[in-house]
N, C-alpha and C positions, 0 to 999 in steps of 0.2 A: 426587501421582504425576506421573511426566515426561510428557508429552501422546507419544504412539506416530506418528500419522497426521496432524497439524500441520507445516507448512513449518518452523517452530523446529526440530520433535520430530528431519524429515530432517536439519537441519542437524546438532541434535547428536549425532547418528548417525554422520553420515561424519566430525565433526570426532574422533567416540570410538574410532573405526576409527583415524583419524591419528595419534592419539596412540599406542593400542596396538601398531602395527605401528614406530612411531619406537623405541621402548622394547623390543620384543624384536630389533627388526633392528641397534639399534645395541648392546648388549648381549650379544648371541649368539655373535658371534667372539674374546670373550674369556676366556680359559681361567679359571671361577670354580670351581675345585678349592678345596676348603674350606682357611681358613687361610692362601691363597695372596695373594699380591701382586695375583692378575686380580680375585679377589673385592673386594678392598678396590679397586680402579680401576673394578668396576663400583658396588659401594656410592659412590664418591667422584660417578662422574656422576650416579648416581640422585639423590644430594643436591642438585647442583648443576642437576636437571632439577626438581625440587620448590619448590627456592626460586625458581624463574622463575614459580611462581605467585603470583598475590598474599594474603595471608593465611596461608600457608602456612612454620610455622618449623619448621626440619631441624638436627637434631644427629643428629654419629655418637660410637659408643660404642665405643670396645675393651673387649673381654670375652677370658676366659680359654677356650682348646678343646683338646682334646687330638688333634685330627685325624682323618684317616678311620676308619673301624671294624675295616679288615681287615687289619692288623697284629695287634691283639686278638684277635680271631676267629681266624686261621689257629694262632697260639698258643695256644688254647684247644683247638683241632679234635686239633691234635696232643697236646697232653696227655691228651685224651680218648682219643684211639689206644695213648697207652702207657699208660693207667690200665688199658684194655681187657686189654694185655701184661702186667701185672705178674698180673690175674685169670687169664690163660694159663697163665704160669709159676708159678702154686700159693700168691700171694701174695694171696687173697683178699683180708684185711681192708685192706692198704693198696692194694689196686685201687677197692676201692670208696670206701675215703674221698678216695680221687685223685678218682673220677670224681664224688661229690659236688658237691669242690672245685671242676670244671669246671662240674657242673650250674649251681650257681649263679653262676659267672661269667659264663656262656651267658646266663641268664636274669635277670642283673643288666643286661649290653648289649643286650638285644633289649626287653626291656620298660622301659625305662628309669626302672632303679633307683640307688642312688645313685652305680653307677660306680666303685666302689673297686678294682679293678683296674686300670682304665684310670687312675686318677688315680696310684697307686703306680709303674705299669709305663710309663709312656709320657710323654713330654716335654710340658709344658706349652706351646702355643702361643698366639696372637690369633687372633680373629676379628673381624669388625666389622659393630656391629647401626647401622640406621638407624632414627630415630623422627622422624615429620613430624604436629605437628599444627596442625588445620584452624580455625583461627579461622573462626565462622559465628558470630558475632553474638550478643550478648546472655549472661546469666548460665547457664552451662552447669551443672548436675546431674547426670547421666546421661554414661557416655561408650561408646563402643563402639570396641572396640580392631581393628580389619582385619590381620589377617598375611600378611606372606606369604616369600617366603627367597629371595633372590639368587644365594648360589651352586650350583653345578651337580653331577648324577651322575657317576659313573664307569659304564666298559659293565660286558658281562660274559657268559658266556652263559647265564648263573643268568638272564636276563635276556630270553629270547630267547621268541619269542610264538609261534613255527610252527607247536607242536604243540596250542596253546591257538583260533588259528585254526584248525586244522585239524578239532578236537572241533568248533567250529561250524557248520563246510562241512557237516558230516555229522550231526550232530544238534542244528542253533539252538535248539527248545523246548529241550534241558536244560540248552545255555550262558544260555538267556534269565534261565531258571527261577531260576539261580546268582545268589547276591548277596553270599556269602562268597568273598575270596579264597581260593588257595590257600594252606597254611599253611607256605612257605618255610622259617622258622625250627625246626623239628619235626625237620628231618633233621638238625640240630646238636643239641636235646636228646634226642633219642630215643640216639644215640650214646653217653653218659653212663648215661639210662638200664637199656639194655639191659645193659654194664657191671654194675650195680649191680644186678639184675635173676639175673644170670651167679653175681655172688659171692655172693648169698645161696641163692641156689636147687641155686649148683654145676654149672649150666648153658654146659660151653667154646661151645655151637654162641651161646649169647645174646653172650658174650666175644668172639668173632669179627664177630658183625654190628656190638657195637660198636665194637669196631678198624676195621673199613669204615667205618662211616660217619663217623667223626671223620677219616679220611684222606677223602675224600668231600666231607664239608665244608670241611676246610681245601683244599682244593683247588681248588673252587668259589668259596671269597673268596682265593685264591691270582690266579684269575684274572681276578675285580673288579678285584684290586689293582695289575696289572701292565697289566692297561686303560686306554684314554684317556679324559679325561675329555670328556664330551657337548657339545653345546651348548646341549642345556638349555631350548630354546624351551619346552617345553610343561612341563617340571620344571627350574626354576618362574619362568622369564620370563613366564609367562602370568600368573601373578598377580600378579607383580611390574608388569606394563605395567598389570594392573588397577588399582593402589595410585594408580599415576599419574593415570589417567583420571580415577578417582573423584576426587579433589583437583582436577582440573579442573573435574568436575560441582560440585563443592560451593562452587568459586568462581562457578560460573553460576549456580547455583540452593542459595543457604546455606539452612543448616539452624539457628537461631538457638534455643538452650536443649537443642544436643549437644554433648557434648567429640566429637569424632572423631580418634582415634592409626592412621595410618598408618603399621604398623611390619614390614620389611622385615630378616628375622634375617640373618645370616650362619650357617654351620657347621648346618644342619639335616642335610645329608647326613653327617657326624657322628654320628647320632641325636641329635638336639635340643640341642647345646651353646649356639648365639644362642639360644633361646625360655627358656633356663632362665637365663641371665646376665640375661636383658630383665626377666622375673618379679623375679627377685634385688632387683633396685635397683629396681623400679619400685611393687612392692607395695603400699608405704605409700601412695602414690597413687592405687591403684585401689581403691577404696571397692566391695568386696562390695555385693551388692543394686544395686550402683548401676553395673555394669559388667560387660559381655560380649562377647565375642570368635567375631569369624567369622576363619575361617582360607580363605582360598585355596590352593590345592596342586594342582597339573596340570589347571588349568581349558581347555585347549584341544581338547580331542578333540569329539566329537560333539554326544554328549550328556549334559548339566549334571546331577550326581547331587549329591545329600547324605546324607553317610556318619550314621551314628547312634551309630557305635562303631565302637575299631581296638583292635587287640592281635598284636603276633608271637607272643606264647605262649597265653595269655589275654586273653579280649575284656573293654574296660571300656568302658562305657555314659555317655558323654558328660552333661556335667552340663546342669542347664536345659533338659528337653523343651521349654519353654514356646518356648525362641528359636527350635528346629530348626519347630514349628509356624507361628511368626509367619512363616518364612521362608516355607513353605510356603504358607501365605497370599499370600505377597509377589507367589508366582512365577506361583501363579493370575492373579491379579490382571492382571502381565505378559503372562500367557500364554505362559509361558516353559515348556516341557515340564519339569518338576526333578521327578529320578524320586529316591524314597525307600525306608528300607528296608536299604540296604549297608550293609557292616561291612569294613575293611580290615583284612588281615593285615599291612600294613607299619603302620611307627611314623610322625606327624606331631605339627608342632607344635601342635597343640590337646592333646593329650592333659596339656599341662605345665600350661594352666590352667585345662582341666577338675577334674584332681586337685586344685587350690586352690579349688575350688567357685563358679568365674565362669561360668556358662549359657557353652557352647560349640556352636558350631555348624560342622561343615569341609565347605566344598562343593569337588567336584572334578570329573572328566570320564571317560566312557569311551566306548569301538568299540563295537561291536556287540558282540563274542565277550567282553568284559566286562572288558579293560586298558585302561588309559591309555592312552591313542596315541604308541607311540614311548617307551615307558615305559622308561629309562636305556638308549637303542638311540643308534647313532650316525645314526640317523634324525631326530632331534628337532632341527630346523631350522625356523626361520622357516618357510618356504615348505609347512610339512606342518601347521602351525598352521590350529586352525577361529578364525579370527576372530571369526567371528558367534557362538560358544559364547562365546569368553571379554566380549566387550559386552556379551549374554544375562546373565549374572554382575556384569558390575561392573555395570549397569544394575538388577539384583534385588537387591544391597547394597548400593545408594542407597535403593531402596523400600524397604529393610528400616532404613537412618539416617531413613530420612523421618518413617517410622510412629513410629520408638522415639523421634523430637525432639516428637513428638504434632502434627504438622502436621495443620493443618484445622480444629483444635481436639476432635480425640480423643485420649482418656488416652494414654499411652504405656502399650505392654504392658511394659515393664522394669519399672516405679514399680508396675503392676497385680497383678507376679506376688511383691512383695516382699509379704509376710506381717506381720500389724501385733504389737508384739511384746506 
């Protein structure tokens, strides 16, 4: 474990401070709209700031994206609207098989499913992943994969936290109590739904609510879409600077008998196009049992959570208790406050290899009143960044590399929890 209260320990403390605030400050003014030119200038220095460490090799990867989400979505919203019209105008069965059709296109981009409409209907673009890994010495077994994604949100006022602060001004015990997001996605398939709902029952007043809400919804990603995009400090320069730090850590202090892949997607604001290109090519390399994935995703707000499960439609329960536990362990240890138990309503990169059965773990941040700080606001600047969260973080994903390389000379819990066949 890193010494806390040693002259070393200060040192590398404020040098981990340095490095994280070099890495979102110089990053942050660059427009990383997914797909975009900024993205790939920020991926280009991120490389060029990794290989100035020593031990440390960086390739980048072009991968295929099909772009933002809300060109999809607003066209679906509105299908959903006239599937509603055609169950208006007395055309039952083909409103409902309309609105079917929508249901699960809804529910193919928000849970991320194979994407078949996005791939049919929208233009093939790049994005571009970085993978940097960490030479520590000696014959490695075991690797543990770090994510985190470079480029940035769009606003919006889907987006907007006033009325979520304001529930806590006025009642904190039941924002405290809260550890499910709200379920965003809902007001896109309820719209379909109800629809469907209408044509069999013969219900116009159901028919109507869904023509509301699919004008509603596309309306709502109408105005994501015509938004500027963020800066992005805390989604997700904050784990992006962490990817850095850590790589500095583990040149001070190697970890000898771990692979460590520091890998930095593009296109996650997409819903996971980098994570699932990175999986693609990478697989045959990542030896099940022998390989697990922490994710970083808006680590800068207060206070350091780790989520257990996410789902915009349906929650799925992250694979490998054993890692979310060891972490937990970690952060004891640290003394690090890592409060447990959430579940998110948005999409992240863990969930792409979670569902490939690699122990997953995603630690993130939140306010008090239970959002991300700055969460796709044009507030997400440098300067609104909790530094000392996002250290707290890459400094308990060290303790968590340390434990799983078996330093001190105890097992490693990775190799403990493989089952003998």
């Amino acid at each position: 474990m890193l010494p806390v209260s040693t002259p070393e320990a200060r040192r590398d403390g404020a040098r981990l401070e340095g490095v994280l605030r070099e890495v979102v400050e110089t990053l942050a003014p660059i427009d990383r709209t997914p797909c975009s030119a900024g993205e790939r200038e920020a991926a280009e220095w991120l490389a060029s700031r990794l290989r100035a460490v020593d031990g440390v090799e960086v390739t980048l990867e072009d991968e295929p994206s099909w772009g933002t989400f809300p060109p999809t979505l607003i066209g679906l919203g509105l299908a959903g609207s006239a599937a509603a019209a055609l169950v208006l105008a007395g055309r039952r069965a083909a409103g409902a098989l309309a609105a079917a059709a929508v249901l699960a296109g809804i529910v193919d981009e928000a849970q991320n499913g194979p994407r078949v409409l996005r791939r049919l209907a929208r233009r093939r673009r790049s994005t571009v992943n970085l993978i940097a890994r960490c030479e520590n010495g000696g014959e490695a077994s075991d690797t543990l994969v770090v994510l985190a994604h470079h480029d940035a949100p769009q606003t919006g006022v889907l987006f907007d936290q006033t009325l979520q602060r304001r529930l806590y001004e006025l009642a904190p015990n039941v924002i405290e109590r809260t550890k499910t997001g709200l379920p965003q996605w809902w007001v896109g398939v309820g719209g379909p739904l109800c629809t469907i709902a209408a044509a069999a029952r013969d219900r116009p007043r159901l028919a109507r609510a869904g023509l509301l809400l699919g004008l509603v919804g596309a309306a709502l990603v109408a105005d994501v879409w015509r938004s500027q995009t963020v800066a992005g400090a805390n989604d997700n320069l904050s784990g992006v600077a962490g990817l850095v730090a850590l790589a500095e850590l583990l040149r001070e202090h190697p970890l000898p008998g771990l692979q460590v892949l520091l890998v930095s997607c593009g296109a996650e604001e997409t819903l996971q196009d980098g994570v699932r290109a990175f999986l693609a090519r990478h697989r045959d390399e990542l030896t099940p049992g022998r390989t697990c994935f922490v994710n970083l995703d808006t680590v800068g707000s207060p206070h350091p959570v780790m989520l257990e499960a996410e789902g915009p439609v349906w929650m799925e329960r992250y694979s490998g208790p054993w890692l979310r536990d060891e972490l937990a362990d970690c952060a004891q240890r640290l003394e690090i406050p890592l409060q447990r138990g959430f579940r998110a309503r948005a999409s992240t990169d863990s969930v792409i290899p979670s569902r490939a059965g690699y122990p997953t773990a995603t630690l993130v941040s939140m306010t008090d009143w239970r959002s991300p700080a700055n969460y796709h606001l044009p507030s997400d600047v440098p300067e609104n960044l909790d530094y000392d969260t996002v250290a707290d973080v890459t400094r308990l994903v060290y303790e968590l590399a340390r434990t799983l390389a078996g330093a001190g000379g105890a097992r490693s819990p990775m190799r403990a929890s493989v089952q003998p066949l």
